[in-house]
Backbone as XML, in Angstrom:
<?xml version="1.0"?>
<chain id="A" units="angstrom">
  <residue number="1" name="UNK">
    <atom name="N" x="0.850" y="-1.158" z="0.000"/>
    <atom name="CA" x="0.000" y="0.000" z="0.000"/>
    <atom name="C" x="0.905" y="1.232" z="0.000"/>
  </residue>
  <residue number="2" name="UNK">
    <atom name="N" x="0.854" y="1.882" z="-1.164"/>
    <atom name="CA" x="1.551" y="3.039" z="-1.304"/>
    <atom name="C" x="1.342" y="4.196" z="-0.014"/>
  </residue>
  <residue number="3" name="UNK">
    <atom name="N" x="0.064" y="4.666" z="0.313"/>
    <atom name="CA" x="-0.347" y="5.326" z="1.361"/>
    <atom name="C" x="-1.084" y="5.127" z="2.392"/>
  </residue>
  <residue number="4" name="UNK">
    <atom name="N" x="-1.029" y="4.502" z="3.291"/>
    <atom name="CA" x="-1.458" y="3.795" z="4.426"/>
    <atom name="C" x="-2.332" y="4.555" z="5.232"/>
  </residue>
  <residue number="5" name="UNK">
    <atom name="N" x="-2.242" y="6.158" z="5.146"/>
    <atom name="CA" x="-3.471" y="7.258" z="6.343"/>
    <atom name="C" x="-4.751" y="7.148" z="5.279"/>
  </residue>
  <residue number="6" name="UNK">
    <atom name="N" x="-5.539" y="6.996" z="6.330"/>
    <atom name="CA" x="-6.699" y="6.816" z="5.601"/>
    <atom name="C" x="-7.626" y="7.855" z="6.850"/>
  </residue>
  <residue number="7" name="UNK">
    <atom name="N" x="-8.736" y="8.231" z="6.407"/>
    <atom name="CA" x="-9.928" y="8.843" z="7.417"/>
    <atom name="C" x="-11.254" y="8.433" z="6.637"/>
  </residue>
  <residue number="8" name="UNK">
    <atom name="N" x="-12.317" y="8.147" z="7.631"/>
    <atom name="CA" x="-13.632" y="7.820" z="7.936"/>
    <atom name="C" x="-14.323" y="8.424" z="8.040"/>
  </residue>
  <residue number="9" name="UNK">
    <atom name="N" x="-15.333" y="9.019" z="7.059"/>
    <atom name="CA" x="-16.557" y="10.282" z="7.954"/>
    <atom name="C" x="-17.791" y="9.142" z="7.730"/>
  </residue>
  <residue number="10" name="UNK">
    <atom name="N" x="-18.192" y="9.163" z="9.465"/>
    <atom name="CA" x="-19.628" y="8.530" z="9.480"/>
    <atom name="C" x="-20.376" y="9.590" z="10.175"/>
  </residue>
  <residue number="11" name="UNK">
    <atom name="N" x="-21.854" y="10.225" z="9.815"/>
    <atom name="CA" x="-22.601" y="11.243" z="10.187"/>
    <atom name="C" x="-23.944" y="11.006" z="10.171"/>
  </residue>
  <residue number="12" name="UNK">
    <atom name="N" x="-24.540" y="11.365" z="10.915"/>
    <atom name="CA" x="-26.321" y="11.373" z="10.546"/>
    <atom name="C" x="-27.250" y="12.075" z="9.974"/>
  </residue>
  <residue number="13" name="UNK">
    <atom name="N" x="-26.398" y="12.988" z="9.365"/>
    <atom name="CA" x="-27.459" y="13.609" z="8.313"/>
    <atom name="C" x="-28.587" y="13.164" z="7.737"/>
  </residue>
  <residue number="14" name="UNK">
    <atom name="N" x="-29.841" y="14.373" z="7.456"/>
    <atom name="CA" x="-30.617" y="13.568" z="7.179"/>
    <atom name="C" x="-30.934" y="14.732" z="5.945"/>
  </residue>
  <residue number="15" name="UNK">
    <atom name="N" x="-30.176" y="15.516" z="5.555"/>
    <atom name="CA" x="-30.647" y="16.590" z="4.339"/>
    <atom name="C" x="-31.387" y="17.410" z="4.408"/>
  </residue>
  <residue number="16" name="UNK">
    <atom name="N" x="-31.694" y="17.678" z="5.766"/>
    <atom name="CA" x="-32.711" y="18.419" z="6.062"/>
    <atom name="C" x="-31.877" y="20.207" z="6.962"/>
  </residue>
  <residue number="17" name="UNK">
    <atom name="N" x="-32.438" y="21.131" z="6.830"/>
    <atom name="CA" x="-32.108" y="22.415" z="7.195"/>
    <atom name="C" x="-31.535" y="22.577" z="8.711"/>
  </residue>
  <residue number="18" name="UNK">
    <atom name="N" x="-32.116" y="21.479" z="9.410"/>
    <atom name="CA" x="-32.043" y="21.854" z="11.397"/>
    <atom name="C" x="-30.688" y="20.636" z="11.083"/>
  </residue>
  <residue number="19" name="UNK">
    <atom name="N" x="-30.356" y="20.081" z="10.406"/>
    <atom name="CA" x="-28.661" y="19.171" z="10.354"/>
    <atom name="C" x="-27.892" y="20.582" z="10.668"/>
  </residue>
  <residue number="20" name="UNK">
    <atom name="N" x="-27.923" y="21.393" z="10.532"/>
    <atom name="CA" x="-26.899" y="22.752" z="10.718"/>
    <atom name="C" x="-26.697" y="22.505" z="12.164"/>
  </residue>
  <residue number="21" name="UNK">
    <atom name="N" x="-27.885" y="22.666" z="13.296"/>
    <atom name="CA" x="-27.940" y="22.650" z="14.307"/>
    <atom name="C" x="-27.514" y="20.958" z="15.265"/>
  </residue>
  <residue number="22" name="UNK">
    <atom name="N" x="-28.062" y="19.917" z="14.470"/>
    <atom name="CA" x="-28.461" y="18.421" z="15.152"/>
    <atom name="C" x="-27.688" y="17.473" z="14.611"/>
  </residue>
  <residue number="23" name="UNK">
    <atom name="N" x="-26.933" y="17.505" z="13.293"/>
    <atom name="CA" x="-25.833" y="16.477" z="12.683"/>
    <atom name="C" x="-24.723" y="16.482" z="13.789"/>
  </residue>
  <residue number="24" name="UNK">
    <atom name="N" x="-24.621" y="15.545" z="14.002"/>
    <atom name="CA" x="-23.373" y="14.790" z="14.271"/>
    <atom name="C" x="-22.400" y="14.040" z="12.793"/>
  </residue>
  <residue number="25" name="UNK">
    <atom name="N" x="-21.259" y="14.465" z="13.125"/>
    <atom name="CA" x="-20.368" y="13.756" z="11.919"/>
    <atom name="C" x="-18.830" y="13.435" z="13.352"/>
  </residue>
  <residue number="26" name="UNK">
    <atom name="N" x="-18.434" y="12.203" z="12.925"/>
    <atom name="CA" x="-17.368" y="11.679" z="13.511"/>
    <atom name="C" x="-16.472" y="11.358" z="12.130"/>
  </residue>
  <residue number="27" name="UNK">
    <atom name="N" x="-15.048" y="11.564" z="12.856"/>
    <atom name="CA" x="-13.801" y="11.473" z="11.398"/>
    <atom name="C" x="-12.980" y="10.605" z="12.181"/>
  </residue>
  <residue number="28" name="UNK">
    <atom name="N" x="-12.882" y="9.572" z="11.273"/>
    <atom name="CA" x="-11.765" y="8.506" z="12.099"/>
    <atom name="C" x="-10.705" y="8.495" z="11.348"/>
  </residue>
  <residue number="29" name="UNK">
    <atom name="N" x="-9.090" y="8.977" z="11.771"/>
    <atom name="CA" x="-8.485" y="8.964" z="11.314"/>
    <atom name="C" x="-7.181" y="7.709" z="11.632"/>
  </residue>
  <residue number="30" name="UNK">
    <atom name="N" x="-6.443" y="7.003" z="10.692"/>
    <atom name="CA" x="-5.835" y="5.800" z="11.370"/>
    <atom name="C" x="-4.951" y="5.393" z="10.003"/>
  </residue>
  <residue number="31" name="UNK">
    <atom name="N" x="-4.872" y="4.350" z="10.440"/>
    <atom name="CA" x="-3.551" y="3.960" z="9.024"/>
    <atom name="C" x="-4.271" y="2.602" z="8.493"/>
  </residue>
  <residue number="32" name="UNK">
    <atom name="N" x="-3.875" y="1.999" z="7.568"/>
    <atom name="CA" x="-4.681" y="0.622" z="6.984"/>
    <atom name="C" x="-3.686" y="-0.111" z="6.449"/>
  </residue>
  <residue number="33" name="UNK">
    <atom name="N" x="-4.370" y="-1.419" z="6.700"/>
    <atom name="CA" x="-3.488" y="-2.551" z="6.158"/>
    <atom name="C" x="-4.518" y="-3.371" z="6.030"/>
  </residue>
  <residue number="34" name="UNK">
    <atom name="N" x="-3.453" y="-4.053" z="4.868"/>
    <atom name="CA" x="-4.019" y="-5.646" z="4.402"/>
    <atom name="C" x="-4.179" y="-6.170" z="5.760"/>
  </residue>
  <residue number="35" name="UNK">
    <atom name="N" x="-5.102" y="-7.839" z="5.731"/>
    <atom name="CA" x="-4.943" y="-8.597" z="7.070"/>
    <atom name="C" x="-5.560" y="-9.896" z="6.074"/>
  </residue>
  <residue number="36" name="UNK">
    <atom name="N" x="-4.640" y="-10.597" z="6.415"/>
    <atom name="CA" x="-5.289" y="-12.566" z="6.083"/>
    <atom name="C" x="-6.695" y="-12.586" z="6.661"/>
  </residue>
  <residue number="37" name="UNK">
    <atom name="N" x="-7.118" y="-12.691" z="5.486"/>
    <atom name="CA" x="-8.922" y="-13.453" z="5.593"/>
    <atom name="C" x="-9.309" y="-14.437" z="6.042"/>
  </residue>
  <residue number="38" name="UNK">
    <atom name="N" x="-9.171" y="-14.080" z="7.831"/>
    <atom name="CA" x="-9.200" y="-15.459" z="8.666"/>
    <atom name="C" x="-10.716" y="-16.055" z="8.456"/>
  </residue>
  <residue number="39" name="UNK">
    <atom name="N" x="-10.570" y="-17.049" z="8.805"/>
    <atom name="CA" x="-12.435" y="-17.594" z="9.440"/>
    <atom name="C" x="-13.036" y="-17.064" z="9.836"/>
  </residue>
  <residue number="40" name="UNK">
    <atom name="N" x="-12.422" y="-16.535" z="10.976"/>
    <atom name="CA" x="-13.677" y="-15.575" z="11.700"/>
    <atom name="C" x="-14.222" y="-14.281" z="11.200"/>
  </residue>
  <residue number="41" name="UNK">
    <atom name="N" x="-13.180" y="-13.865" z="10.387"/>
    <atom name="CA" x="-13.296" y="-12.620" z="10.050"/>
    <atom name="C" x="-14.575" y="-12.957" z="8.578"/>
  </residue>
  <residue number="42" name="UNK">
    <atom name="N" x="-14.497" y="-13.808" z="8.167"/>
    <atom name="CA" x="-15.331" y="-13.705" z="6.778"/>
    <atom name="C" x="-16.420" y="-14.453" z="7.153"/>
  </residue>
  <residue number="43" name="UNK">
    <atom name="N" x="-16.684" y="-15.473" z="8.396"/>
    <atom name="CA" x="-17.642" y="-15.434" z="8.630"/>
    <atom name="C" x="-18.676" y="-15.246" z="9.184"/>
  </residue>
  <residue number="44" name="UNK">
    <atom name="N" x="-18.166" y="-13.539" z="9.877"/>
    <atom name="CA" x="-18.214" y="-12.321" z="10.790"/>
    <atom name="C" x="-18.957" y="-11.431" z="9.389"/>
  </residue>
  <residue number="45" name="UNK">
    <atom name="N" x="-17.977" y="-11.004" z="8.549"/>
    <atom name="CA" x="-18.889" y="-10.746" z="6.929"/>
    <atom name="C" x="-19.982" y="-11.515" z="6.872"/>
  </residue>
  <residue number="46" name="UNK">
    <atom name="N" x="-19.835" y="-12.373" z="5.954"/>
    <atom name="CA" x="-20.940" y="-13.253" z="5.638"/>
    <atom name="C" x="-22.173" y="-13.014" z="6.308"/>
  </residue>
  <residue number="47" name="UNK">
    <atom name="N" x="-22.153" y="-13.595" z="8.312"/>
    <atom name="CA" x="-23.454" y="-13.596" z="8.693"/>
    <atom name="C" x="-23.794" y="-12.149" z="8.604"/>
  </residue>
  <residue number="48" name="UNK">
    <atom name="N" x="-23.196" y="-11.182" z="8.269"/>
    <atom name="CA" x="-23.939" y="-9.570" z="8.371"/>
    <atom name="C" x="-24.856" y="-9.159" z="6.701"/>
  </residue>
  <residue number="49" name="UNK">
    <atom name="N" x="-23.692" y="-9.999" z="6.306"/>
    <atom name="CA" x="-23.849" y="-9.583" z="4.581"/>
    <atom name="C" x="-23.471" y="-10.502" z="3.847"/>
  </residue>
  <residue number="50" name="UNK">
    <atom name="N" x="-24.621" y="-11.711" z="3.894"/>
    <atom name="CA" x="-24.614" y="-12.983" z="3.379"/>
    <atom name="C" x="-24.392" y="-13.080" z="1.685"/>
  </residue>
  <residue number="51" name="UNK">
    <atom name="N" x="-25.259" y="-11.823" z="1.156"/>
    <atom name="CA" x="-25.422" y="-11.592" z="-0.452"/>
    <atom name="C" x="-23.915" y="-11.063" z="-0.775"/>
  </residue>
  <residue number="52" name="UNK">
    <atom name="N" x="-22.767" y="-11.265" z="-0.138"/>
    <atom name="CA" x="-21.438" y="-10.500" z="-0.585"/>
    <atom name="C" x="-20.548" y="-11.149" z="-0.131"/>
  </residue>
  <residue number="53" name="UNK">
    <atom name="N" x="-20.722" y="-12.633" z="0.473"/>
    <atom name="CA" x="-19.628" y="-13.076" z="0.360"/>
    <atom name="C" x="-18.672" y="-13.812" z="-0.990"/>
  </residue>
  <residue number="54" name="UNK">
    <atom name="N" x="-19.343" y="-14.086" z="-1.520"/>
    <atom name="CA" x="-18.394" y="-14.480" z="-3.283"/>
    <atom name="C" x="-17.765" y="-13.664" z="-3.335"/>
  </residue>
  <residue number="55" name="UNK">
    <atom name="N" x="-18.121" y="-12.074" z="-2.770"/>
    <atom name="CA" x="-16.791" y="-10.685" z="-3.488"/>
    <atom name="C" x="-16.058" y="-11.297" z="-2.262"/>
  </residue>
  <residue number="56" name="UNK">
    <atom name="N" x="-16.862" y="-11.441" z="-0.943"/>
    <atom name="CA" x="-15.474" y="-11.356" z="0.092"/>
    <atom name="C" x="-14.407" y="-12.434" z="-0.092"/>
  </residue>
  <residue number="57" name="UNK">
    <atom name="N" x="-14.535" y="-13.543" z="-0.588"/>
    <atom name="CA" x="-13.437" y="-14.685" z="-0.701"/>
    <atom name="C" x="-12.652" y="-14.492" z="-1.959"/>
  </residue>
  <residue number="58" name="UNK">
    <atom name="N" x="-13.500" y="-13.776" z="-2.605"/>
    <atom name="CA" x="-12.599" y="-13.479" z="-3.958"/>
    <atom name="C" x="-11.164" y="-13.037" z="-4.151"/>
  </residue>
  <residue number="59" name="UNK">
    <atom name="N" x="-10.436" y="-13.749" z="-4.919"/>
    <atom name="CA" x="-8.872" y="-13.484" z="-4.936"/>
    <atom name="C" x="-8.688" y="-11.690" z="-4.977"/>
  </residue>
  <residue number="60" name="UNK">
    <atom name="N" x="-9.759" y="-11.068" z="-5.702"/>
    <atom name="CA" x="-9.536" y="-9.864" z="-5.941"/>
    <atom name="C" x="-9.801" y="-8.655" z="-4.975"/>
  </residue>
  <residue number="61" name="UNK">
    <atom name="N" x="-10.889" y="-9.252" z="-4.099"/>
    <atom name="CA" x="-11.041" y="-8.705" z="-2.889"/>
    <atom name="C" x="-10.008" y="-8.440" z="-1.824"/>
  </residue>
  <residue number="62" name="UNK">
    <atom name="N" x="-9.746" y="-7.524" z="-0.392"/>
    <atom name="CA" x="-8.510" y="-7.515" z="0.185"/>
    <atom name="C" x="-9.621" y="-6.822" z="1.400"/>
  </residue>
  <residue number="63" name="UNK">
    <atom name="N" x="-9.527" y="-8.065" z="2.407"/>
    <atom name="CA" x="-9.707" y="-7.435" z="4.270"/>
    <atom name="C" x="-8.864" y="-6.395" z="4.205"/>
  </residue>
  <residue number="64" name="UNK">
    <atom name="N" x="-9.624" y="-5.166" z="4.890"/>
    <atom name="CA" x="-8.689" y="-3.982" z="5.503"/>
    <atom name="C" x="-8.652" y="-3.496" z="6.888"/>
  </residue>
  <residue number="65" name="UNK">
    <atom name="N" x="-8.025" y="-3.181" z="7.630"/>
    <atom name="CA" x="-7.876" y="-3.275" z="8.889"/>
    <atom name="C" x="-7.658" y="-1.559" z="9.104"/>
  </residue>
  <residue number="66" name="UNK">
    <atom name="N" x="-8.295" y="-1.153" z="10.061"/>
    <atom name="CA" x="-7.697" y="0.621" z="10.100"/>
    <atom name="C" x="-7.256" y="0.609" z="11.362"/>
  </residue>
  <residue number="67" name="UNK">
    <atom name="N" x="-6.150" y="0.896" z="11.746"/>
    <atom name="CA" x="-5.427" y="0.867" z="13.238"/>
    <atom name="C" x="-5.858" y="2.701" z="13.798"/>
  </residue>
  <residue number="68" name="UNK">
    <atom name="N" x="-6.754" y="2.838" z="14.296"/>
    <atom name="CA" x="-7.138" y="4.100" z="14.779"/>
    <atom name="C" x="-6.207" y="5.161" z="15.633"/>
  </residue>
  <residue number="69" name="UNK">
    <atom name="N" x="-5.800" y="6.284" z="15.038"/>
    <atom name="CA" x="-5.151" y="6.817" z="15.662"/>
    <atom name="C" x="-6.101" y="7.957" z="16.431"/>
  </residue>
  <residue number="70" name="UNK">
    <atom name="N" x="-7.259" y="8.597" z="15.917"/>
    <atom name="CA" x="-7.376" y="9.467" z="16.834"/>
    <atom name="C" x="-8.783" y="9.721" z="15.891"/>
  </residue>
  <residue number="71" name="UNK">
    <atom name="N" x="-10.042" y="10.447" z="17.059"/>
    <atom name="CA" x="-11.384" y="10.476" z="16.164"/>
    <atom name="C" x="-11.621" y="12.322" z="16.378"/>
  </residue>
  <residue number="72" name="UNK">
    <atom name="N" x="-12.511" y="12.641" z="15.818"/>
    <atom name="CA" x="-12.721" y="14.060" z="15.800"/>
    <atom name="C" x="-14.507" y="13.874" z="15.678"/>
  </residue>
  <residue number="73" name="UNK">
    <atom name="N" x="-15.146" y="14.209" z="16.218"/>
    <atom name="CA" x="-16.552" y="14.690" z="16.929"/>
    <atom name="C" x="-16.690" y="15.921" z="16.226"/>
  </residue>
  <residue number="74" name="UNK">
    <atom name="N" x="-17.770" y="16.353" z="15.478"/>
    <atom name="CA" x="-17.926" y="17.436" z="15.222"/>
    <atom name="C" x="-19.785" y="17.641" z="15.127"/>
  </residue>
  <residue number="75" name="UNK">
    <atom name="N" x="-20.192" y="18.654" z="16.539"/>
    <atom name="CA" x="-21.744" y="18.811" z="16.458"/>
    <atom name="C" x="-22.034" y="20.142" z="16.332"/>
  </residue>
  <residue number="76" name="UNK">
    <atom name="N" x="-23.222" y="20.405" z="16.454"/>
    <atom name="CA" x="-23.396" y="21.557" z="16.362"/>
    <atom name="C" x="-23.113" y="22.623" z="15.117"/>
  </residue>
  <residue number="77" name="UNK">
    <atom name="N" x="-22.861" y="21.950" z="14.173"/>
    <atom name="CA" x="-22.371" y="22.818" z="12.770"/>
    <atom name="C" x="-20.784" y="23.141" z="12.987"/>
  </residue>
  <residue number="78" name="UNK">
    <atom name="N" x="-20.224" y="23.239" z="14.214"/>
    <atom name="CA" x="-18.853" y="23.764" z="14.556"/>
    <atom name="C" x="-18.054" y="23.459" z="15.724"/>
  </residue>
  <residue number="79" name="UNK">
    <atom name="N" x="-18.725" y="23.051" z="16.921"/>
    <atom name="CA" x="-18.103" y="22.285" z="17.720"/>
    <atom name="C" x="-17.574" y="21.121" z="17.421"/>
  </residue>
  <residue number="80" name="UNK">
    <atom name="N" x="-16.382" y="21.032" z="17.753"/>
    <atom name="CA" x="-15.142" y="20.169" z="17.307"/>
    <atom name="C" x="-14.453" y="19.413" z="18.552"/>
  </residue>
  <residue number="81" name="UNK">
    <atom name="N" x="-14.581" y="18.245" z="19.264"/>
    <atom name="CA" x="-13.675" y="17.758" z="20.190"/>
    <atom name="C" x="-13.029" y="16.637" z="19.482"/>
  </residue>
  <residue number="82" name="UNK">
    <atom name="N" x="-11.496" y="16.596" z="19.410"/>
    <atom name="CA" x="-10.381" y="15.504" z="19.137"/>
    <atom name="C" x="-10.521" y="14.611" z="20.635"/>
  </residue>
  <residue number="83" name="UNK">
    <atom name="N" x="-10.492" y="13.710" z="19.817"/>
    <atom name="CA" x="-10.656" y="12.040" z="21.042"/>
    <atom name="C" x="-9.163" y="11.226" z="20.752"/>
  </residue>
  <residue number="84" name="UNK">
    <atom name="N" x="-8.391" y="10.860" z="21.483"/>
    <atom name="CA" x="-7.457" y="9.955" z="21.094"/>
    <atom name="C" x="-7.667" y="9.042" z="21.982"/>
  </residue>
  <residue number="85" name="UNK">
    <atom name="N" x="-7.410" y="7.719" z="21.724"/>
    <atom name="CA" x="-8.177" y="6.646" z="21.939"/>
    <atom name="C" x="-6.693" y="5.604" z="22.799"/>
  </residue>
</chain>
């Protein structure tokens, strides 16, 4: 993997005007790597997302692992707290 930092935005937006005020968005920032496609791990996939395991065993497919370095909270349209974990 040429560049290993990777970041995550998961948020609850809902497209609506009061998200200015009520969205929550979290940024996970961390590094990634390959990881061997143990047992558990694919059939940890599978039971979540049974219709996708053929991609998950697939030679072309690749488990990724994000080693978390630190998250960022952001509510309120502008309040910002850094979390390191």
């Amino acid at each position: 993997m040429e560049n290993p930092e990777v970041s995550l935005l998961i948020d609850n937006r809902s497209n609506e005007a009061e998200d200015f005020q009520t969205a929550e968005a979290v940024t996970v920032y961390g590094r990634a790597r390959e990881t061997s496609k143990q047992k558990y791990l694919v059939d940890m996939y599978a039971k979540k997302h049974p219709y996708l395991k053929e991609f998950m065993t697939s030679s072309d497919s690749a488990l990724i692992e994000v080693i978390v370095n630190r998250f960022s909270l952001v509510s309120q349209f502008q309040k910002v707290q850094k979390i390191i974990p």
